[in-house]
C-alpha positions, 0 to 999 in steps of 0.5 A: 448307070454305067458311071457306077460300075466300080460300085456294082456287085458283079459290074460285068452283068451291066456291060452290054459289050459281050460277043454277039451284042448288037449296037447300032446308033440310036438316031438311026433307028426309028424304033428303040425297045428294051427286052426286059426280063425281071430277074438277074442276068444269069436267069435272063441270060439262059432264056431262049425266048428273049434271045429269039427276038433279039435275034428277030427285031435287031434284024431288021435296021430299022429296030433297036431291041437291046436288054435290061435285067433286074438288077440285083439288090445292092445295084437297085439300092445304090441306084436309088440313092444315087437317083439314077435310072435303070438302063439298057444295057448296050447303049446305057439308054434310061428305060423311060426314054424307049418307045416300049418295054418288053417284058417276059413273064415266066413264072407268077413271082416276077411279078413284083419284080416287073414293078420294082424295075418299072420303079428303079426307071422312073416309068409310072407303075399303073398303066392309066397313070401313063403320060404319052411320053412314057414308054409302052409297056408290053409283056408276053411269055407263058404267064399271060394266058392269066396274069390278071394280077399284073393287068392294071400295070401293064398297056399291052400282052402278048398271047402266043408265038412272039416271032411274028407278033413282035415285028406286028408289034414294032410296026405299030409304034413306028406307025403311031410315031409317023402318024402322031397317035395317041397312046389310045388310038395305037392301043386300039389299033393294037387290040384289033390285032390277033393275039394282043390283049389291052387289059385296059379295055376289059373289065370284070362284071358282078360276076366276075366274068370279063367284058371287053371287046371279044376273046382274044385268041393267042399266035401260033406260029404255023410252021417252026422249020422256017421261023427265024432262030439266031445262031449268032447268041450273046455269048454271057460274061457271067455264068447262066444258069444254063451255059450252053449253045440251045437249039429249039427243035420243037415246040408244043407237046400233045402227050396231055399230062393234065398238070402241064400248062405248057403242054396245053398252050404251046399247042399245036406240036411243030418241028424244024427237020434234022437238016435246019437244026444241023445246020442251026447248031453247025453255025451257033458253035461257030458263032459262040464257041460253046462247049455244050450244045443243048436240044431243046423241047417240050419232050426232045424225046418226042423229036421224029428224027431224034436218033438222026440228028444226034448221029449227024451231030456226034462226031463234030462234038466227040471232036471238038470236046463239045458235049450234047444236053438232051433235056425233057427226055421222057421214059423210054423214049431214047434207044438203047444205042443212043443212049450209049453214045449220049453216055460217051459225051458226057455222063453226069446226072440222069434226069427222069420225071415220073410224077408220082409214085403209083400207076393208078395216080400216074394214069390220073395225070396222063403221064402215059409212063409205066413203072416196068418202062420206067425201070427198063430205062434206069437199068439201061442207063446204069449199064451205060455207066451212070451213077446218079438219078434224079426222079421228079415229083409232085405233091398234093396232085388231085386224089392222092393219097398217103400210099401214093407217097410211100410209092414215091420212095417204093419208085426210088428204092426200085430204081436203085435195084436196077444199079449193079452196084450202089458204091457211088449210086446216088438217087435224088427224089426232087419233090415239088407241091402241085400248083393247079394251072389255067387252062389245064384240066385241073385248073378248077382242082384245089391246091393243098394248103402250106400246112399240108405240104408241110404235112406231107413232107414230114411223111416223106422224110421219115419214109426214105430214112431207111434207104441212105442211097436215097436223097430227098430233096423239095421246092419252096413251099412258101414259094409254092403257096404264092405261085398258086395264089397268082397263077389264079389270081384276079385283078384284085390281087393287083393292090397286093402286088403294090403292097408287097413291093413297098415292103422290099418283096423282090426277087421272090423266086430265090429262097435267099429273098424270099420273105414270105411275112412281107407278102402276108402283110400285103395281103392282110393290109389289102384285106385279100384272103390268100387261101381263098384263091387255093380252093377248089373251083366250080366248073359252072363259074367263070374264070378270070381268064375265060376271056384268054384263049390258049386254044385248047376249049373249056369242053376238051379240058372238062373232058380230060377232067372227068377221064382224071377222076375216073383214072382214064388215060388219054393216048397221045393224038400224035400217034392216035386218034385226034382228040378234039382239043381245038387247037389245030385247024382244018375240018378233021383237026389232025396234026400234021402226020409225023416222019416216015420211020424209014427216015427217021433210022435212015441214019446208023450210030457213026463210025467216030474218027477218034481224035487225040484232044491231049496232044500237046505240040506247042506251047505259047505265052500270050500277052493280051490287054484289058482296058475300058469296059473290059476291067469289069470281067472276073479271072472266072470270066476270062478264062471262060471268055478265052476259051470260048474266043479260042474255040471261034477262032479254030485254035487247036487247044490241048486238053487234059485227060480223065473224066473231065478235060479241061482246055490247058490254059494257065494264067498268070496272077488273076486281075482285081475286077476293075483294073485294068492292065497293057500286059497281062499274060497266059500260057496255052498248049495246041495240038498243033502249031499254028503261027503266033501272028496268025493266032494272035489277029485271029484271037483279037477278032473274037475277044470283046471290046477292050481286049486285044492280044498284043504278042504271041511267043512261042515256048519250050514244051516245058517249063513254069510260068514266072509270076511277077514280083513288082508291078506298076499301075497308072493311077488317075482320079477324075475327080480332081478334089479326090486326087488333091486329097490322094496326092496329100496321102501319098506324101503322108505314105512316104513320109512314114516309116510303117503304114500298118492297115489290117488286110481281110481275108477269107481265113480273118485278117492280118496286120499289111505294112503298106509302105512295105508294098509301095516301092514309088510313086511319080506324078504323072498328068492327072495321076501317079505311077505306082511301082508295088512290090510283093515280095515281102508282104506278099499280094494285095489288090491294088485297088485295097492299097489305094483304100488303105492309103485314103479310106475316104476315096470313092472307087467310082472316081479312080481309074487304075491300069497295070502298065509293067509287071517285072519278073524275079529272074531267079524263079522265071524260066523263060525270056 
């Protein structure tokens, strides 16, 4: 797969090289698995489940997991045109050559995703269509606890915790390979292992109930302080989604909200103490060099020692320019003095998620919140120097009605009211229609229809007209209408799935993919009604996931149903009463008891040293090369990659000011993706000095393979960076009927007195003589050195010029590497 790079879209998510990758030899493994995760890297790459086990099976030596993303749309189509399979990316291993695939099913539209990769790798997309030489296909992840659509194309799920599973899982195949299992006999011995479920072995009755050997109940880590969690993350070449250093301090919620499937199935509540997660955090910006740290749970609000950790935290990050993301914050669950020092990091958009817009319906849902907390919290907030809210919504929930929305943009209108000024205020409601979930108290509810939302989006629209400091914004309600149908879906909706991915339906949770009229020719071609997977339930019936256990029993979700239609509220269990949800052991049920509140406030709001980041006490040009894979990196990339490589090797950068500091770095003229360069160069300022050769090995050491700094020079504190008027590149083609063919065109070049091609750009085109731009060219083994010159028809990518020389040349048979830069002594200002 790599071969192709120079044909890629974006080819650094396709590298695998990235600090913090684990490559061990194959032949040394006994076994080799992919984590795969079906959508494309900058989503995958902020999932912290995938990074958990990661860090789990490549510790142990006897284990390679390495990753594989969806690729995007053009990668895919170019990987089937040229027949070659998708791959892993550090050892570039085809998929069908692993011992498993492990797939992370995170929300119901990956599911034709999941296909499309098994597709692009040449695995056999049914699971009983299966050789004993096909990999095993295992998937885990919150949609399991219902992915009956996806049953027949998968040989294993995962229900639960996956710490300790995934290691069960990996012994199992060793153990089978050792032994010489059939595919069989290791999906039996599996399926007699707690929280793995072989949908092969089920099947649904007339009934619709599914029969197999028992009800498989999911994994539950007991304790979270002493499970393993990887400090030494992949720091991403491109950008994540969320590009930040996440430490997990919690996992599980109790507070009940009766629409939150994760509130339901990742229970029982478990927290690592203030001292590991310090520690977590301590070793993860080391390891990473991130400039964001984010607490990560259910409800971080909710974390027992909240308030200490974020002191303990403060002054390292107020230090080092790191900021702290607290997300999941609920209403009134931060003090006021938190929240003051949370505001002194970093200040963006405030994020709260009231639900709906009454009490009466927010006591129908459990959200346990009041609309005077709610305002108390905003106005504090505001105080503290925000400017933008953004509130939560949901649409179409269980009893609503008409008045409920119009309290949606009362709630907004009200918050505004707590701002001292609306100059610059900004409240954004993000309205999202209510999908009813399995193995939530409302898993039996109706789920309006397209139309309806529609319906009721139009009401909101002319509502919030009058409040111009009100902006509304919605979720997808197409997207909206197939998450429904899937998340209770059968095994009936399998043939859909097929369907729907031999129609080009991939990718279906970006809007730009989406294409709702394949999914409907789907399931009329099935002959599958869709709607009637949105109706209401009987609590008497069956269910297609009756045979998965989440923990939580039918009897508590009935209970919280009928309290939800009588508009009862059911207090939070960690603070109450135990209300006999299922999920913890013992005879009493009750949770563990939470911190004593002396520790919890043990420690004070600190005292900051305040730290000077825009002393500028040195200046220093860096010369640094980009051969192999690291041609592939973006400008963008680069700067991030350096600044993060300086951060790992404790150089003192300088900062500037205002709201925003920025490392002070510049770069001279970006590289083109693709070429590679022994001399390119950047200019930095620290706030101290530090000895260039000590710089220059300590940056070498944190930069990625193909990288190194070559020389560190000193500056004056003043001065401009001259940028270079001429470079030359070395040329090579490794196709030797392409270099015959160049070498010919390069004499037609010479020969001619102008060589006009029109140049695209941004703002058009415009007419480039190219025999202006090639100043020589001399042949050296397997290729040509080639002086260009821009300073008369200024700079063009020299892999354009190459283009421009031969329209005919293949870029994934070229290898280009800039190996001179001359500078104009009239404009550079130091040696």
């Amino acid at each position: 797969m790599k071969e192709l790079l120079p044909l890629f879209s974006r080819p650094s998510h396709y590298l695998g090289t990235e600090i913090g990758a684990v490559h061990k030899d194959a032949a040394a493994v006994r076994v080799h698995v992919a984590l795969a995760f079906p959508d494309l890297y900058e989503v995958g790459m902020s999932y912290l489940g995938q990074r958990i086990l990661y860090g789990v099976l490549n510790a142990q030596p006897w284990i390679w997991a390495e990753r594989v993303f969806a690729p995007s749309p053009d990668v895919g189509a170019l990987l089937r045109a040229r027949q070659v399979p998708l791959a892993t990316l550090e050892s570039d291993t085809p998929l069908g050559r692993l011992d498993a695939v492990l797939v992370s099913l995170t929300h119901e539209l990956c599911y034709t995703t999941v296909l499309w990769m098994l597709e692009l790798a040449g695995i056999p997309l049914r699971a009983a269509d299966r050789r004993p030489e096909h990999p095993l296909v295992v998937a885990g992840g919150g949609c399991v606890f219902n992915a009956e659509p996806l049953a027949p194309f998968v040989d294993v799920m995962v229900l639960g915790d996956g710490e300790e599973a995934v290691l069960d899982l990996a012994r199992a195949v060793d153990q089978a390979k050792t032994a010489g299992w059939s595919r069989q006999e290791l999906l039996t011995h599996l399926s007699g292992m707690p929280g793995f479920y072989v949908p092969a072995f089920f099947t649904p009755d007339a009934s619709g109930r599914m029969q197999g050997p028992g009800v498989v109940r999911k994994r539950a880590l007991p304790q979270l302080d002493t499970a393993p969690f990887p400090t030494q993350q992949i720091v991403p070449f491109g950008k994540p989604v969320h590009d930040r250093l996440t430490v997990e301090i919690a996992r599980g919620c109790t507070r009940g909200c009766r629409f939150c499937q994760a509130g339901m199935i990742y229970r029982p509540v478990r927290e690592r103490t203030v001292s590991t997660v310090t520690r977590l955090i301590e070793d993860g910006l080391a390891a990473t060099g991130s400039e964001e740290v984010s607490f990560l749970s259910l409800s971080t609000g909710d974390f027992t020692g909240l308030t200490r950790l974020f002191a303990e935290t403060y002054s390292r990050c107020r230090a080092e320019q790191v900021s702290i993301a607290l997300p999941s914050l609920r209403v009134g669950s931060v003090p006021p003095e938190l929240m003051a020092l949370l505001a002194s990091i970093r200040r963006t958009g405030l994020t709260l998620a009231p639900e709906a817009g009454t009490q009466r319906l927010r006591d129908v849902i459990n959200k346990g919140i009041t609309e005077e907390a709610l305002l108390r919290h905003t106005s504090q907030a505001f105080a503290c120097g925000w400017q933008q809210v953004k509130l939560y919504f949901m649409i179409g929930l269980p009893t609503e009605t008409d008045e409920d929305l119009l309290g949606i943009i009362d709630l907004c209108r009200k918050v505004a009211e707590t701002a001292p000024s609306r100059k610059r205020l900004q409240v954004t409601a993000a309205v999202s229609p209510f999908v009813p979930k399995a193995h939530t108290p409302f898993q039996w509810e109706a789920q309006i229809s397209r139309a309806e939302v529609e319906r009721r989006l139009a009401f909101l629209r002319q509502a919030v007209r009058p409040y111009k400091f009100v902006r509304l914004k919605w979720h997808s309600p197409a997207m909206t209408f197939l998450e429904g149908v899937f998340s209770r879906g059968d095994r009936a909706l399998a043939p859909v799935i097929e369907a729907a991915l031999a129609r080009g339906a991939v990718l279906s949770s970006w809007e730009d993919h989406l294409q709702l009229d394949r999914w409907m020719e789907a399931f009329a071609a099935c002959g599958v009604d869709p709607e009637s997977y949105l109706a209401a339930r009987d609590p008497q019936s069956p269910l297609p996931w009756d045979h998965l256990s989440a923990g939580v029993t039918r009897e508590f979700l009935l209970r919280e149903r009928a309290r939800a239609l009588a508009g009862k509220t059911t207090p939070d269990c960690r603070f109450g009463a135990c209300r006999a949800c299922g999920v913890c052991p013992g005879e009493d049920g009750a949770l563990a008891p939470r911190l004593q509140p002396e520790t919890e406030t043990a420690a004070a709001a600190p005292a900051v040293e305040q730290v000077d980041l825009t002393v500028r006490a040195a200046r220093f040009r860096m010369r640094y090369s980009v051969l192999g894979p690291a041609v592939y990196l973006s400008q963008l990339e680069l700067q991030r990659l350096f600044e993060r490589a300086f951060r790992r090797a404790r150089v003192p950068l300088a900062f500037s000011a205002g709201f925003h500091p920025a490392p002070l770095m510049s770069f001279a003229r970006a590289l083109p993706v693709g070429v590679g360069s022994l001399c390119e160069e950047m200019e930095i300022f620290t706030r101290e000095q530090v000895a260039p050769q000590t710089m220059a090995e300590a940056v070498s050491a944190e930069l990625p393979t193909g990288m190194r700094v070559v020389e560190v020079t000193p500056l004056p504190l003043t001065g401009k960076m001259a940028e270079a008027v001429e470079e030359d590149f070395a040329v090579t083609c490794v196709d030797p009927a392409a270099r015959q063919r160049l070498a010919e065109q390069w004499a037609a070049l010479a020969a001619a007195s102008s060589w006009v091609v029109e140049k695209p750009s941004k703002r058009g085109s415009r007419p480039v003589d190219v025999r202006a731009v090639v100043q020589a060219v001399r042949d050296v083994e397997n290729g040509w050195v080639v002086t260009l010159s821009w300073q008369v028809e200024g700079y063009a990518s020299p892999l354009w010029v190459l283009r421009a020389v031969d329209p005919d040349l293949d870029l994934a048979q070229v290898r280009v590497v800039k190996v001179a830069r001359r500078m104009d002594a009239d404009r550079a200002t130091e040696g």
